[in-house]
N, C-alpha and C positions, 0 to 999 in steps of 0.2 A: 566447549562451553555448554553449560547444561542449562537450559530455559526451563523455569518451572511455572511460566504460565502457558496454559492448557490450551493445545493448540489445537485440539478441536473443537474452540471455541473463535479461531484465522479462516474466515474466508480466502479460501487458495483457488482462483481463477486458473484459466490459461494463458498463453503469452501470444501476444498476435504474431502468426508467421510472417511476416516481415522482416528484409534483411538491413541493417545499418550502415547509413552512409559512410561512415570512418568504424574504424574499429573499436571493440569498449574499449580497450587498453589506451587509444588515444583521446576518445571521447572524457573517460576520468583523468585524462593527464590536463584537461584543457579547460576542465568545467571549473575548477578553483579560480585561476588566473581570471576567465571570463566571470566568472562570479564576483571577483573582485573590483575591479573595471567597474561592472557595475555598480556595488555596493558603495562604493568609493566615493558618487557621485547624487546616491540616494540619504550618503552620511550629510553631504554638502547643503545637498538639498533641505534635510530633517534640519541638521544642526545652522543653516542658514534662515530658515522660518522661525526657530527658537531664538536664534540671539538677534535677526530684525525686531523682534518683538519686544525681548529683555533692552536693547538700548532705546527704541521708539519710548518704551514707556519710561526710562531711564532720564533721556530728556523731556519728554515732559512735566513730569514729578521732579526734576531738580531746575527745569528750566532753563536747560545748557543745551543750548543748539548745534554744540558737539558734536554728541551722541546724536541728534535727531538726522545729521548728515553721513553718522555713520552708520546708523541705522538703513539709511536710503543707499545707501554704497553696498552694503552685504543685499539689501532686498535687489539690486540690478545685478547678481550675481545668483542670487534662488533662481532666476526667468533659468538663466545660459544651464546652468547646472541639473535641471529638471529635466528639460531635453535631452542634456546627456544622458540621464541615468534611464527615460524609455527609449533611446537608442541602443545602450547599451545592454541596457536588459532584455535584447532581444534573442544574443548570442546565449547567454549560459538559461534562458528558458525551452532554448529549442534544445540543449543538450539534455538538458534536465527531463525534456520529454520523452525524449531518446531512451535515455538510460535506465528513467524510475516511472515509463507509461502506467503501468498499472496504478502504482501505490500513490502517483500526483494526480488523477484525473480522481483515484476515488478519493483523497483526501479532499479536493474540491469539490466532489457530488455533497459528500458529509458535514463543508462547513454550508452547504447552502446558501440562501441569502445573502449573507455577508461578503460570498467568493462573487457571486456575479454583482454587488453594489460595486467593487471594484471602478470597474470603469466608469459607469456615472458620477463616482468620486472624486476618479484622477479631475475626468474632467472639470470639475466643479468648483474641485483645490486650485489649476491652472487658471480658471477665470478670475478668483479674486484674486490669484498673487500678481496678475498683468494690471486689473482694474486697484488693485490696491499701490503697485507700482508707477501706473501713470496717473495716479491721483495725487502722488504726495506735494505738489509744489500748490495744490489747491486748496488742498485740509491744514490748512498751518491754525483756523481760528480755534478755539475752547473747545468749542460743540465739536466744526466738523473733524477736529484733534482725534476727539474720542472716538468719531466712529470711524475717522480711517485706521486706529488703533484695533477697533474691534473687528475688521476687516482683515487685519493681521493676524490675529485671534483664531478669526473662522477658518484662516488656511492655513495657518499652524496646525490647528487640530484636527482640520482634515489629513494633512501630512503625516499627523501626527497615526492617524489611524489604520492609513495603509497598509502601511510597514506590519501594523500589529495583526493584521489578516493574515498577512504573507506568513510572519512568523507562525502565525496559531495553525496553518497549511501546510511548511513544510516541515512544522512538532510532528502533526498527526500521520504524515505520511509513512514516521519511522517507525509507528507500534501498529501493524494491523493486527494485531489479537486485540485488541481495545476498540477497533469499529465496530461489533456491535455495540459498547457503549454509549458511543455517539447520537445523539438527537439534536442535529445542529449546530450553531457557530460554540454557543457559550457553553457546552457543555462538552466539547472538544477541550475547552482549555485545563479542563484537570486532568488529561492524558497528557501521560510521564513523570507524574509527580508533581504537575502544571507548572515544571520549567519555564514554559514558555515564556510569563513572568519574568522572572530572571534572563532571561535571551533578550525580552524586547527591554526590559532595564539599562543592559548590558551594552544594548545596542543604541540607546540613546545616548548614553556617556558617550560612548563612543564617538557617536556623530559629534556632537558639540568640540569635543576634544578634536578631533579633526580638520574640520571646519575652522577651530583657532590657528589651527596651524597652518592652512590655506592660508585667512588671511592674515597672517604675520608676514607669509610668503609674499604674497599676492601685493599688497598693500605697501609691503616696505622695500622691495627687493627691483632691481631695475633699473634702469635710466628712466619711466618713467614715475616713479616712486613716489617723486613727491608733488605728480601733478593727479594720481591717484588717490594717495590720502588725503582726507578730508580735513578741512581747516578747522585749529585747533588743534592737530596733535604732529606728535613731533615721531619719525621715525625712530628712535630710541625705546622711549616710550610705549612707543606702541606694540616694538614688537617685546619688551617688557613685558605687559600687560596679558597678551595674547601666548608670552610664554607660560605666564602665570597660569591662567586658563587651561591651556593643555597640563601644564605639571599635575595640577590638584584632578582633575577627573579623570587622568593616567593613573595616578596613586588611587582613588577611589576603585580602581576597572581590581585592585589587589583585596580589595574586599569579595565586589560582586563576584570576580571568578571561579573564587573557591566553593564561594556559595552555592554558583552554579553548577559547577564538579560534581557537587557533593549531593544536589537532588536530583542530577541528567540518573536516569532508570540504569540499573549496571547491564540492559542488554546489550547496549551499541559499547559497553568499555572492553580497551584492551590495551595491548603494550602501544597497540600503533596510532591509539587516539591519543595516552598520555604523554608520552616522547612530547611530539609538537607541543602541546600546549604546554609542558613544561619547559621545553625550550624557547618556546615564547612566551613563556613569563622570564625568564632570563636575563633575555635582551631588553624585556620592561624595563630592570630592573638597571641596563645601562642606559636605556630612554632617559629614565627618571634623571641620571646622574647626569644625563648631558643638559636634559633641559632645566638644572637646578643649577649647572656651572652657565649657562646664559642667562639666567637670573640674574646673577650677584657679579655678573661683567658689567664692568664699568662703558660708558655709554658707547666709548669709541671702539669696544671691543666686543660688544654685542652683537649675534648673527653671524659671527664665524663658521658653527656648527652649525645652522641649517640645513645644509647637507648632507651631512651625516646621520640628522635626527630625521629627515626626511625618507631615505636610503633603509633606516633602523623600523622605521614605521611599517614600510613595505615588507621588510622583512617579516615582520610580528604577525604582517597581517597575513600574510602570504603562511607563517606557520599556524595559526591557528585556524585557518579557513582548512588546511590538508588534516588537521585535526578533525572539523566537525567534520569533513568527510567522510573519514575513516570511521569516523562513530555513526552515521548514518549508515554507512555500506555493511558494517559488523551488525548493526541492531536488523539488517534487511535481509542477513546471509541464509536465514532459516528460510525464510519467507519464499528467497528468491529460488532456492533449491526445491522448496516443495510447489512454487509453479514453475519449474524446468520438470519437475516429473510429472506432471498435471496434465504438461502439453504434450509429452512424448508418450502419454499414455493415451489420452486425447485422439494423437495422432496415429497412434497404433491398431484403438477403437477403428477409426473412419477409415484405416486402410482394410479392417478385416471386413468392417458391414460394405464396403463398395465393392472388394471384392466376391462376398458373397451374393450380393443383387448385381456384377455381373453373372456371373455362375447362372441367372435366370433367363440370360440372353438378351440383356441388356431392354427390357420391355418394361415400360412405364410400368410400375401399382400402383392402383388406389387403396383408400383409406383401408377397406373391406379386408383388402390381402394384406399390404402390412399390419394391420390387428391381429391376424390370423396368426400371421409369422411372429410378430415382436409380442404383444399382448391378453393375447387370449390364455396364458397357461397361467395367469394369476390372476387376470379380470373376468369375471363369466358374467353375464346378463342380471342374474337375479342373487346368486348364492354367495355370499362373504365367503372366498375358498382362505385366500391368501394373502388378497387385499380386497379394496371395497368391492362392490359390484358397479357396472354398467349405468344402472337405474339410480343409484346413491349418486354416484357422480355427478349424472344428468341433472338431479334434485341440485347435487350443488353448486355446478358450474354453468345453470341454462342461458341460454345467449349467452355465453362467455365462450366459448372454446380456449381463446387466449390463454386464460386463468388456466388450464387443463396444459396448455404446451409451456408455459413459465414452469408449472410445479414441476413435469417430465426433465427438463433443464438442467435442473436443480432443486431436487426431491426433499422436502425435508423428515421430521419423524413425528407426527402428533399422536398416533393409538400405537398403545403397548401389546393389541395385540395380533399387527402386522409387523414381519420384517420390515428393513431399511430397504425401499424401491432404488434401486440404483440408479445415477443417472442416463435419459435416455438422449445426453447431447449430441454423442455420435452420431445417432438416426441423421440429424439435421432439420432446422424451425419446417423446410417445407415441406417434407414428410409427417412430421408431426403434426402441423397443418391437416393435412388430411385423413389421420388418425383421430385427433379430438373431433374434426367432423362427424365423423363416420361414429364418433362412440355416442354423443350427442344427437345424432338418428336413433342410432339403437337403443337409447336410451328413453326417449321420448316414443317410441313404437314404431315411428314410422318407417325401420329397415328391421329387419329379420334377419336373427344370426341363424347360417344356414351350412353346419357344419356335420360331416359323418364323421361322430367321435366313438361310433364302434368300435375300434381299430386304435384308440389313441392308448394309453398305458393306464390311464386310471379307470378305464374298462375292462379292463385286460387281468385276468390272475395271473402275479406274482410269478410264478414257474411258466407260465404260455411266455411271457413278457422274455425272462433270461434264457431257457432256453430257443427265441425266436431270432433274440440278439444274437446271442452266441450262433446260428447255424448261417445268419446271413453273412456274405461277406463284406458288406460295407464300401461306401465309395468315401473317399476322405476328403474329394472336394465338396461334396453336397456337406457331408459332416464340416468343414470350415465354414460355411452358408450356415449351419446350427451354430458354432460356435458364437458366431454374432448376434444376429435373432434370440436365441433363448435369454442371450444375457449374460454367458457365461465368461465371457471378454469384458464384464464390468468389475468382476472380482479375480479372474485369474489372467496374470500375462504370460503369455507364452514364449517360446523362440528366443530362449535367453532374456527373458526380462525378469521384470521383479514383482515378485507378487506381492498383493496387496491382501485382501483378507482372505485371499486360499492360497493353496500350497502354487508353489511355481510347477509347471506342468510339461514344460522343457525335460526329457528322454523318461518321461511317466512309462512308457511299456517298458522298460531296463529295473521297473521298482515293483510294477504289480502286472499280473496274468491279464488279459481281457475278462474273463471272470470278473476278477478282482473291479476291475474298472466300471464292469456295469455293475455291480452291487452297491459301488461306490456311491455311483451317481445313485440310485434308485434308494439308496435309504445312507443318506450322506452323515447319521448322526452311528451308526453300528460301528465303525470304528474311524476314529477321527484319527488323521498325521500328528505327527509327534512336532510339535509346535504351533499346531492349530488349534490346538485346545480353546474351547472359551472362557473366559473366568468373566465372573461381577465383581467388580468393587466401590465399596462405600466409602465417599471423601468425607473426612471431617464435616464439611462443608455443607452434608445430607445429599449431594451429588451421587447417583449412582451410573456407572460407568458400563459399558460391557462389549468385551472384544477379548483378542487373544494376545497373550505377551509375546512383543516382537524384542525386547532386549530388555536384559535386566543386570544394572549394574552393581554391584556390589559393595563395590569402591565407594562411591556416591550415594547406596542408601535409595536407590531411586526403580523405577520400570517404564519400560517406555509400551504403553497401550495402542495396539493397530486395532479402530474401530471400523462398524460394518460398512463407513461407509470410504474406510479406508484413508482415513486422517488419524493422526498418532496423536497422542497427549504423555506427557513426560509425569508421573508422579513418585510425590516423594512417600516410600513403603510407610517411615512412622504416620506420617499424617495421616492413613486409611485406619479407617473402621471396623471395616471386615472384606475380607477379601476370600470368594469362592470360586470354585471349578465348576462350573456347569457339564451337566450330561448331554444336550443339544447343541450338535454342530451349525457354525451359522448359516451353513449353505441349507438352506428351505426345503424340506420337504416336498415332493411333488414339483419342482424347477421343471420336469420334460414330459409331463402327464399330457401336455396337448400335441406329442409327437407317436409315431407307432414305433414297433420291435426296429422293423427296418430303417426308420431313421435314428434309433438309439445306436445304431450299428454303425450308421456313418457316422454319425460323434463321434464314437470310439474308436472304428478306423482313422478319424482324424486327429485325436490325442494320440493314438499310438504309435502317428508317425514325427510326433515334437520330438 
């Protein structure tokens, strides 16, 4: 499946190392079922505060204390049913944690507000449905009618509210190319083609329809049957009425669904979301016929099929719930694959920089030294070499240091004309800690950079520099200790990995000379690897793009772009504007200028033995 929104515009985190109490494979076999349990219980609930409401105000607008008993009969079943549903929703939230941590917590950061009212809500809906419940035998006059009617009201539509968070939460969790759109609750709900509409639509028929069918269940079924229903109606009847109820907003669900189909985003669609749900529309479609043949039964033969419409229910729901799954797991597949290599790359980083600050004898630095090793070959005190200076910084992040260790983090791109700073996460917050200190002294005067850079390479002529490398022999651990530090572990993976915006550097001395390798590095734009090329391109869109083409499909009309910061984006060739070959390689000029011959030597000793 070919996603053509531009996924270097997906925030792709890591995944936290942590191992899982049960297995995924049994975690998704379990999160439906418990989801359902759930939901089941929250339909009760919804469609239980809805039709309290619809007959309260039924009898009093007709005057038929009927309804006003029945109304009081469904409200002492919202108390029991509410409890269930935060009891039960406690199972398929912890799996759901489990399974979707990243893309549920930041859907919840995103809807803001709205996610944490939650609870002050539930709470608040619980209090009038109990104070609304144990008030009814008090409010029968005109006045107080009304307002325990609108008491009703209040917790209807707080119920009614919930539910619509929950949905607008777990909409957004399935498109993270769409959270930078996001600026809160309401502006989340037009991601996906603001489905979500339709879901919580969807999801209300549903309750209601539900809920009739409880109580047709409930109400008419039993030896105690008819000391449960309320005087005035006649078991026949009622469950008549209640099957009516379910028929028409069953047949309605044949509207809403297609509807829904048809605006869900075609990322999360595939054979395995459609199957289900067209097979449970199916069995709708025998739902329908059963509950239209207890229609038109005559009184003594009404409620035979209970069972089987009840049986048919579970089934439906049980296929369309393994439906939305699948279309959530399909619309996450991209996502979840580009943080599986996030982490392993992540983790590959932290294995090479620990190992290489072993290599130092395992001896605390301070800020002073790690600058030295990590940041000095692109940051210098006063001169803009290759990104800002020292003093620029300082100007911008005074008393801040923070600010300085969030952007290293995760570096973004504001001036066109510095490279893309890679990320410096591997260091780790508390090293960096003491780097933006330390640059924030420097910065402000009061430490001195106190470095003999005679010796480094961009003091060095060109010919001292290659033939010094060349004559030393190189040590390849100190060189893996560079590998990390310089930063050349942000763009190339080694030892059988995959590379990201440079070539893979796995049995490099089987491809080029040592020669070769130090020219390489020392002017990385003289001849670039054949797939590394950089190209620009201009989107329709006045987007301009630039990295090197990591696959281009022909079939589909499409290319897929590895940019510098090593995230891809999928474009389709007609929609580009113009599309060039650039002559400079991404790897920066000067990358080892604040190293000598003899440590360009242990580099390359130590690429030459990948």
């Amino acid at each position: 499946m070919h996603l053509l929104t531009l996924l270097a515009e997906m925030p792709i985190p890591r995944d936290i190392p942590l191992p899982l109490p049960l297995s995924e494979q049994v975690l998704r076999g379990i999160v439906v079922p418990l989801f359902l349990l759930h939901i089941v219980f929250v339909n009760l609930m919804v469609g239980g505060a809805i039709l309290t409401v619809v007959y309260e105000v039924l009898g009093f607008a007709r005057k038929a204390p009927r309804f006003d008993r029945l109304a009081e009969k469904i409200a002492a079943s919202v108390t029991v049913n509410k409890s269930m549903a935060v009891v039960l929703g406690v199972g398929p939230l912890l799996v759901v944690n489990l399974l979707y941590t990243l893309t549920f917590y930041a859907s919840n950061s995103l809807t803001g507000h709205a996610w944490i009212l939650i609870v002050p809500l539930v709470i608040v809906a619980f209090l009038l449905t109990y104070v609304h419940k144990y008030t009814w035998a008090s409010c029968q006059g005109p006045t107080s009618k009304v307002v325990h009617i609108l008491l009703g009201v209040a917790a209807m539509l707080l119920f009614l509210g919930i539910p619509f968070i929950f949905l607008a939460n777990i909409n957004l969790m399935q498109y993270p190319d769409r959270w930078y759109d996001v600026q809160g609750f309401f502006s989340s709900l037009t991601i996906g083609n603001g489905n979500v509409f339709f879901r919580y639509f969807h999801f209300l028929v549903a309750s209601v329809a539900v809920t009739a069918l409880f109580l047709c269940i409930w109400l008419t079924f039993g030896k105690n049957a008819l000391h449960r229903l309320p005087e005035g109606f006649t078991i026949s009847a009622t469950r008549r009425h209640f099957y009516q109820v379910t028929f028409y907003l069953t047949m309605s669900q044949f509207l809403i669904g297609p509807i829904l189909l048809l605006v869900l985003p075609h990322v999360g669609m595939s054979v395995y979301v459609v199957v289900p749900i067209l097979f449970g529309a199916m069995l709708g479609l025998v739902l329908l016929w059963m509950l239209n043949a207890e229609i038109q039964a005559d009184d003594t033969k009404i409620g035979r099929l209970w069972a089987p419409i009840f049986l048919l229910f579970t089934v439906i729901a049980l296929s369309m719930g393994y439906g939305r799954q699948m279309y959530r797991d399909v619309a996450l597949e991209d996502f979840q694959e580009a943080v599986e290599e996030r982490t392993v790359a992540f983790r590959k980083e932290v294995e090479l920089f620990n190992s290489a600050l072993a290599a130092t004898g395992g001896q605390a630095m301070d800020g002073e030294q790690l600058f030295k090793m990590i940041c000095s070959s692109c940051h210098q005190v006063d001169l803009d070499k290759t990104a800002p200076s020292i003093k620029e910084i300082y100007q911008l992040h005074k008393d801040h240091p923070e600010q300085i260790v969030q952007w290293a983090m995760a570096p973004g791109k504001k001036r066109k004309q510095y490279g893309q700073m890679p990320s410096m996460s591997h260091i780790g917050k508390e090293k960096l800690d003491l780097i933006a200190d330390y640059m924030l002294e420097l910065g402000s005067g009061e430490k001195k950079l106190v470095v003999d850079e005679s010796k480094w390479l961009r003091n060095l002529p060109r010919e001292d520099v290659v033939s010094q490398a060349m004559a030393a022999p190189g040590n390849a651990q100190a060189g893996e200790m560079l590998f990390a530090t310089q930063t050349c572990v942000s763009c190339h993976v080694s030892k059988d990995g995959k590379g990201t915006v440079g070539p893979v550097l796995s049995g490099v001395s089987k491809r080029l000379t040592k020669e070769k390798i130090v020219e390489s590095i020392l002017d990385p734009s003289a001849e670039i690897a054949k797939g590394y090329e950089t190209w620009s391109v201009l989107t329709w869109e006045g987007i301009v793009h630039t990295g090197l083409i990591a696959k281009r499909d022909e079939a589909q009309g499409t290319i897929t772009m590895r940019l510098p910061d090593g995230k891809e984006i999928e474009l389709v060739e007609e929609d580009l504007d113009a599309m060039s070959q650039q002559t400079q390689s991404q790897m920066p000029n000067g990358v080892v200028d604040n190293i000598t011959p003899e440590q360009l030597a242990d580099l390359v000793a130590y690429l030459m033995q990948l």
